[in-house]
N, C-alpha and C positions, 0 to 999 in steps of 0.2 A: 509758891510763885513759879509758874511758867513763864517762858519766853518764845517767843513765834516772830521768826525773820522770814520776811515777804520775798523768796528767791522769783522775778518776773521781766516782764522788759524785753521787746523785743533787738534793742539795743541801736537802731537807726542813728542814735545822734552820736555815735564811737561809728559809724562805718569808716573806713571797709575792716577796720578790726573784729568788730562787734556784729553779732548776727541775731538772731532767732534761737540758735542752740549756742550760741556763745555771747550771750549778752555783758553789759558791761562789766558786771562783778565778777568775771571770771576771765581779763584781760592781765597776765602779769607783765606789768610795768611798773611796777610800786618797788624801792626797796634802794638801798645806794648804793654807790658807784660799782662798789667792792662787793656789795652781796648780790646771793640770787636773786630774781626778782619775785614777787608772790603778787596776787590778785588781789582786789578790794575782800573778796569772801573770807580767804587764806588771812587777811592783816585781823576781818574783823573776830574770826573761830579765834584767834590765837590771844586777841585781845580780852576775849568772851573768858576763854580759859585761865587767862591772867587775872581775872577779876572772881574767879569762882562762881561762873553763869552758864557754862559749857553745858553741865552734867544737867542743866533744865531748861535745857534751850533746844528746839525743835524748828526745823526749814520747811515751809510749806514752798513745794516749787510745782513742776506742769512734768512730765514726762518727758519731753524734749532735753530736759536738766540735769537730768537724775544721775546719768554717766560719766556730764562733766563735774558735778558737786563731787562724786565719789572719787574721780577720776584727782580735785584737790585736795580736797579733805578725807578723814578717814571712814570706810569703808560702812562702817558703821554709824554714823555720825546719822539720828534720827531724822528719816525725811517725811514728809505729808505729802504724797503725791497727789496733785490733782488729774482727774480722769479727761479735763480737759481744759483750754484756758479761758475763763471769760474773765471775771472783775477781782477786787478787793475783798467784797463781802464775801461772794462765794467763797473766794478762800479761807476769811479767816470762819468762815459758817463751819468749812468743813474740818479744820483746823481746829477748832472747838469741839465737836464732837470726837473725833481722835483724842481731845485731851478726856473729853467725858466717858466715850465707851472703851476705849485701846487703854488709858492709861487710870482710867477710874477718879481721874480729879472729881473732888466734890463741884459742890455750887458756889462755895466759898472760896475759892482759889482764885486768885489775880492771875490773870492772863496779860501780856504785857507785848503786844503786836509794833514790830520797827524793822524800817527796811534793811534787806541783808547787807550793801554799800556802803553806809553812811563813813567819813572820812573825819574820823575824830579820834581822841586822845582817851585813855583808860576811863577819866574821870566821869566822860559822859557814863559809861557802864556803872561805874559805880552809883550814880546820880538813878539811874534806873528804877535799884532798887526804892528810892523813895517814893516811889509811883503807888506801891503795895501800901504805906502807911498812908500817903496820903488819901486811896479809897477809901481805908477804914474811918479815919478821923473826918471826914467833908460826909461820909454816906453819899456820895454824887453815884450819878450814873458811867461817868468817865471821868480818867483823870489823865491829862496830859503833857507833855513835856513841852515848852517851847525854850527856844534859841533866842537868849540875848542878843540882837542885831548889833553887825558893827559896824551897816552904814544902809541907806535906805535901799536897799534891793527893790525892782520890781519886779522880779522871775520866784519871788518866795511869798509865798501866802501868810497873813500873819493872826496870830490870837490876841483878842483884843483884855486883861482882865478888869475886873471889877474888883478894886477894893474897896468898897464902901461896905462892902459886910461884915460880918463877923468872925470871917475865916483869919487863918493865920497869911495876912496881907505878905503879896513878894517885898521881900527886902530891895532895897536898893544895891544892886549887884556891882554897883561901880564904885562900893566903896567898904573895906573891910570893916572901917568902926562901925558899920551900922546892921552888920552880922551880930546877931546874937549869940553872946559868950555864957549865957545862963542856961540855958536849954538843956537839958540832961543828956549825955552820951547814946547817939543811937545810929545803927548803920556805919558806924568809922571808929577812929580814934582820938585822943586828944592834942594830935600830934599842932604845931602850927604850923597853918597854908602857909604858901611862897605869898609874899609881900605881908605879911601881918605887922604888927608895930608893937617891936620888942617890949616881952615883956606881955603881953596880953593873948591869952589862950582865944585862941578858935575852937574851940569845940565845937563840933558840927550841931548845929538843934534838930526840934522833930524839923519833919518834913515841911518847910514852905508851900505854901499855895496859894491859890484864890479863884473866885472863880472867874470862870469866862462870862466877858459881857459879850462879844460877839466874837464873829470872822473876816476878813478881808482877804479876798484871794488878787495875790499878784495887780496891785496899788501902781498907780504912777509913783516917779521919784519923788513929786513933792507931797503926794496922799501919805507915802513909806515915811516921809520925813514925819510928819505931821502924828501916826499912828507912832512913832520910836517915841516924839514928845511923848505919848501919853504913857507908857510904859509896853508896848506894844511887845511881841514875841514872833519869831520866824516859826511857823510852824514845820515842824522836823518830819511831821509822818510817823510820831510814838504816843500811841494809846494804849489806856490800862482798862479793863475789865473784870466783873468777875463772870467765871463763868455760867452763871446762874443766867445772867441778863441774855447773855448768847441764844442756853437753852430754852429762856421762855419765847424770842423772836422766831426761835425755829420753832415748837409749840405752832407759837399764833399762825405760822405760815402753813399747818397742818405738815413739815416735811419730819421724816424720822430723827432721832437722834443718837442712832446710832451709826459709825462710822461708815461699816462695808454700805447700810441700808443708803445713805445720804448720798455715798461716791456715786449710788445705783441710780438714784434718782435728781443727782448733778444738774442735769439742764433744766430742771424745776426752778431751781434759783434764780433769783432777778438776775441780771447780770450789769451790774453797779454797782457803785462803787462805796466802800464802808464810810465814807464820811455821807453822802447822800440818806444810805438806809439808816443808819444807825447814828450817826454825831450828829446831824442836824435835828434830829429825829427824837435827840435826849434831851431832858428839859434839866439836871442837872449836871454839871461839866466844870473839872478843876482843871487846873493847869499847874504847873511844878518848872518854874526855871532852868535851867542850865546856860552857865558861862564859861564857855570853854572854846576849843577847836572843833570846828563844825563846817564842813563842806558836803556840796554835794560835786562830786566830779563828775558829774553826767554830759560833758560837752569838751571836746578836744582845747576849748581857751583855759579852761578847768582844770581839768585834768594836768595838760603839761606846767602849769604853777608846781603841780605835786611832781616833777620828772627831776631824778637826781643827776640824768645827763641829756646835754641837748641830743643827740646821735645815740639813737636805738638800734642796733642791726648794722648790716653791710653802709658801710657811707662817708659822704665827707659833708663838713660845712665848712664853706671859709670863713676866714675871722674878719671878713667885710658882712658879712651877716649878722644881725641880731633879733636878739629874741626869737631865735627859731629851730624848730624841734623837728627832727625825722624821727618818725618809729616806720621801720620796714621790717615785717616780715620777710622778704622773698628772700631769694640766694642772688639775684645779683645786685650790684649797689646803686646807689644814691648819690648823687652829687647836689648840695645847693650852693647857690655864690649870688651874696650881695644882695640876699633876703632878709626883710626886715617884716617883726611879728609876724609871721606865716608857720603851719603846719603843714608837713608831709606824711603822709598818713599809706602805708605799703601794705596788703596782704594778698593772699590768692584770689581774692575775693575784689580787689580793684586798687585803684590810689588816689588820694583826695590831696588835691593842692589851696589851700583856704588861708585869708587873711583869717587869724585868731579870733579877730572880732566876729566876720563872717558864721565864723564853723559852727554855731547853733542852728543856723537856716538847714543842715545836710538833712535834718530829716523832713523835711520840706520837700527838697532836692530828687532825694533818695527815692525813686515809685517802683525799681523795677523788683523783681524777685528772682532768685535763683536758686539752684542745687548749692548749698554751702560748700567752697573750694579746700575749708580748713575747720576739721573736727576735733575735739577732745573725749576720748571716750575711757571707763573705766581701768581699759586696759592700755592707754598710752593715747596714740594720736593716728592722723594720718591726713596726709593732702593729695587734693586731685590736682594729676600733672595734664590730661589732656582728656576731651572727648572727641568722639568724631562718630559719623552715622556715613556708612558707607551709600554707594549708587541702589544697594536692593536693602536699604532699611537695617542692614546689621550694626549694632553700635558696638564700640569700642570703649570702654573707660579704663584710663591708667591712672594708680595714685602710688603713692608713696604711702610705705603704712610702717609704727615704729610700736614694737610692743616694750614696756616694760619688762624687768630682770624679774622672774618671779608671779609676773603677768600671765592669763593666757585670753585666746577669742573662746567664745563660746563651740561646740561641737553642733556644728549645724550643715545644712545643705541649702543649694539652690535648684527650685525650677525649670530654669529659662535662662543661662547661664554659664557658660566656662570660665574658669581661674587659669590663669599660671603666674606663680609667685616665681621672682627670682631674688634668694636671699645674697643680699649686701653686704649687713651686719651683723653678728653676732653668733651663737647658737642657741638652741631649742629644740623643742620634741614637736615631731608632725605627727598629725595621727591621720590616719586614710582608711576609710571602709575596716573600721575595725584591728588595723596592725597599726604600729608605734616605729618611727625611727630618728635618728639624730640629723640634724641640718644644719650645715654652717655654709656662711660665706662662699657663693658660686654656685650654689646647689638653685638647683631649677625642678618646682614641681607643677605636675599637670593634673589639674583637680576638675575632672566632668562635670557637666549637667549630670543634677541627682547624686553625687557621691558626697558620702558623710565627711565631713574634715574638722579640723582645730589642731591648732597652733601653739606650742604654750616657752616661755621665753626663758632661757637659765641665764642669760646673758643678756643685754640689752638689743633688741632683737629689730632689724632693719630691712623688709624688702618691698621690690616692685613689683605689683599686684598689676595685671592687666586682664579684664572682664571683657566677654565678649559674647554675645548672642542676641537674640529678636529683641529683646526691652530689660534697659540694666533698670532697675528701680529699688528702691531702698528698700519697699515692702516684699520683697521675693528673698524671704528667708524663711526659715526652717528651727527655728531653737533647740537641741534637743536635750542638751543641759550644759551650764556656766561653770561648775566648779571641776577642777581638774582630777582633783582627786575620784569623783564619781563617777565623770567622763570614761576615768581608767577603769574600774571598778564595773560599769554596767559594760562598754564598748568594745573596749580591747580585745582581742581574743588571747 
């Protein structure tokens, strides 16, 4: 059994936190009072690990991603890059062939596709693995998870099933005695769940299911009510396949199936979305329960339910305020008074003042696009403190850049371009056209147009970068190698 977390999202409905290269699942605000804070990605890896899923679990993200995943999680932590972003399918298309060519999975292997976010408790992970026996035992073409609703939502799409078959019909989840205690020990233990009634073993059974009799996407309240009477399910966004079904779609579509060949020929792919190509598209389709804790925090009224303090950052709120939440990025503060359900929302990038109810509409709101003010990259962070374009066309960019202890930037140059860092915090090694020296705190270096450089941090490393020439642009770089120790090895003299 494989697992494939959909890393995507350009993140509009978290502005001005959230961007394009920092999309939702990588905002840390998660976590209490007293502790650091970690990201939705960081809660679900550690969650993954805690359930023994890590070691077969696999990130399909886009390039834009790639420095901030590494930049959370560890270095290693297998990624599926996509060569470029379009939909669902293409990803897990290509997702699938990485599991077939790169990692040699057969055709019989469950592939088990769920978004990298989701805001839930161990058990949903554990619940997962029933996805794998429930393909074999239905032989469906999919099999999928849905979410017991705990009141009629209209922003969630639902799975309709069908018990009039044969299948092993969903239990009724709201009520322990009607869990099956005969079922043979499979996937868990015979421990008893919280609320059983002393005295009577829960032993988990096979895998529940049934199958799908239809969809409904995102219902009025009283449609959602109506669908919960019937035993209705939120649908989560977790599908199981094997990967066989993957490899005959790509077949039919005449595209390769092997990894490097498929990335090559990427824009081949529809560009829509895996429930259009492929679930609508299957004629047979289970579905597998789960009762538990289940959010999706994709919207600032969402999201601060999960906030273990109302003041994130520099701030005050007075206590004629309620229900209201500051997260600010910036360095200076915040004051609210006498706000009632409202979010303030601080980054480099802008500040959004929204009634909570409101705050889904921002990406509505949101049209314009910019240079992102606030990055995370492999090797720390860094924000932009100003630009400015002089009277004859010369631009100026100043940021703030902060390398990790242990960290370094790659040894590269620019075209079109001057540097002068002035370091702030910490120490580390510069390297300059091939010599090495130490830098700490006050040190001021002048890096040309054209001259080879990199930076690498022994200490937590902090300075102000200001760029200046005919056109600062992200793509006027140079790579000419990442790892420090090579750097020394081929550069240094």
């Amino acid at each position: 059994m494989k697992l494939v977390l959909l890393s995507g999202g350009s993140g509009k409905r978290l502005w001005p936190l959230s961007s394009d290269s920092r999309s939702k699942q990588f905002l840390k605000v998660l976590g209490g009072a007293d502790e650091p804070k970690i990201s939705m990605i960081q809660r679900v890896w550690g969650q993954l690990k805690n359930v023994g899923l890590a070691d077969s679990t696999f990130i399909a993200t886009s390039k834009s991603q790639v420095e901030m995943i590494h930049s959370q999680l560890d270095s290693e932590v297998p990624l599926i890059v996509e060569p470029e972003r379009r939909d669902t399918f293409p990803a897990v298309a290509l997702a699938a062939a990485y599991l077939h060519s790169v990692q040699k999975a057969g055709p019989d292997e469950t592939v088990i596709v769920l978004p990298v976010d989701p805001y839930v408790d161990e058990a949903y992970f554990e619940r997962l693995k029933l996805l794998d026996e429930a393909l074999n035992r239905s032989e469906a073409e999919l099999a999928l998870m849905g979410v017991k609703p705990t009141f009629p939502s209209e922003k969630y799409g639902y799975i309709v099933p069908d018990e009039s078959g044969d299948e092993r019909a969903i239990p009724d989840l709201r009520s322990q005695e009607n869990v099956s205690v005969r079922s043979e020990l499979r996937f868990g233990d015979s421990r008893p769940a919280a609320g059983s009634p002393t005295g009577v073993s829960t032993v988990r059974p096979h895998a529940p299911y049934a199958s799908v009799s239809r969809f409904q996407e995102k219902p009025s309240q009283a449609k959602a009510a109506e669908l919960i009477a019937e035993g209705a399910l939120w649908n989560c966004g977790v599908f199981a396949f094997k990967l066989g079904k993957l490899m005959d779609i790509l077949r039919e579509k005449e595209m390769p199936l092997d990894f490097a060949e498929l990335a090559r020929h990427y824009k081949r792919l529809p560009k829509i979305s895996f429930d259009y190509e492929v679930v609508e598209k299957s004629s047979r389709i289970v579905v597998v329960p789960y009762e538990g804790e289940w959010k999706d925090l994709g919207t600032w009224n969402t999201l601060t339910e999960e906030l273990s303090e109302h003041l994130t950052g520099k701030g005050k709120i007075d206590a004629q305020s309620a229900n209201t939440h500051v997260v600010n990025e910036l360095d200076i503060p915040i004051v609210a008074l006498g706000l009632r359900n409202v979010v303030v929302a601080a980054s480099p990038d802008g500040i959004l003042v929204s009634d909570k109810d409101a705050s889904p509409r921002i990406k509505d709101v949101v049209d314009f696009v910019r240079r992102p003010m606030y990055e995370e990259r492999r090797w720390g962070w860094y924000k932009i403190l100003d630009y400015a374009v002089t009277d004859d066309e010369y631009e100026v960019l100043t940021k703030r850049v902060g390398i990790a202890a242990g960290k370094n930037l790659s040894y590269h140059y620019h075209g079109k371009r001057n540097e002068v860092w002035t370091i702030i915090k910490g120490t580390g090694d510069f390297a300059l056209e091939g010599k090495i020296r130490r830098v700490a705190a006050g040190d001021v270096l002048h890096i040309p147009v054209g001259a080879r450089h990199g930076i690498r941090a022994i200490a937590d490393l902090e300075f102000i970068e200001v760029q200046n020439g005919s056109e600062i642009i992200d793509e006027d770089i140079v790579r000419l190698h990442t790892d420090w120790d090579e750097i020394l090895k081929r550069y240094v003299k």
